[in-house]
N, C-alpha and C positions, 0 to 999 in steps of 0.2 A: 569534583568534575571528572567524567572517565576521559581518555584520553587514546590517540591510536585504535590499536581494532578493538580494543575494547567497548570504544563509542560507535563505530561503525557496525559492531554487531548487535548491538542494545539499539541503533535506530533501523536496522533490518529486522528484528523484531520485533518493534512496536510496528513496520509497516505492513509487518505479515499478518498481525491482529487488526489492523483497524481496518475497521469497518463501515459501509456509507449510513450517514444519519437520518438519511431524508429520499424519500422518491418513492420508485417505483423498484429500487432493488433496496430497501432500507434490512438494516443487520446483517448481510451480505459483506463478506471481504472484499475492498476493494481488487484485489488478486483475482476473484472472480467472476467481477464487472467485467460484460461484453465488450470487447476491443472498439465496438462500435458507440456504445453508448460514451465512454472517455474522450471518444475522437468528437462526437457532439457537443461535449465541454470544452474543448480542446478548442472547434471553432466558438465558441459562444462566449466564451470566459471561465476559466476555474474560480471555484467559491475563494475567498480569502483565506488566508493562513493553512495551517497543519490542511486540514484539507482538500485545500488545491492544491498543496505543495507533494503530497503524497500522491492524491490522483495523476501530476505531472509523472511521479517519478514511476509510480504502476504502469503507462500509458506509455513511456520508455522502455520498460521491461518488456509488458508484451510486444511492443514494435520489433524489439530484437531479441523475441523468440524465449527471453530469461524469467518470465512470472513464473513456470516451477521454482522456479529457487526459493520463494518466500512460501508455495504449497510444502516444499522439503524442511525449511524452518520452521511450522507450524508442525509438521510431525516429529523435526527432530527438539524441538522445544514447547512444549504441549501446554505447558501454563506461562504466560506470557511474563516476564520481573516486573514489580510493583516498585516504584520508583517512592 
């Protein structure tokens, strides 16, 4: 099990790759899901698990302006680690 930033950078990675499963932006990073459409989830319900839990935390980022940061890890980590 990783531990310290080592885990914190391997779950900032896997957030910057995943992408929505289903809809109307489906294979789309969540990173650049419309602020607006998150916020519809956001009152609605997020889906269970990994999912919702990732769209919460994208829907934070962009609230305070930080989703580049997961466009800068996808450039500066280009193939995502295979667990």
């Amino acid at each position: 099990m990783k531990t310290g930033k080592s885990q914190l950078q391997h779950n900032l990675i896997q957030l910057a790759y995943f992408k929505m499963p289903f809809g109307k932006y489906k294979d789309r990073y969540l990173s650049d899901l419309p602020e607006a459409y998150l916020i519809w989830f956001q009152t609605r319900g997020f889906p269970a698990g990994k999912l919702g839990r990732y769209m919460q935390e994208v829907l934070e980022l962009k609230v305070n302006g930080l989703d580049v940061l997961l466009r800068n890890i996808r450039n500066l980590y280009p193939i995502p680690p295979k667990r």
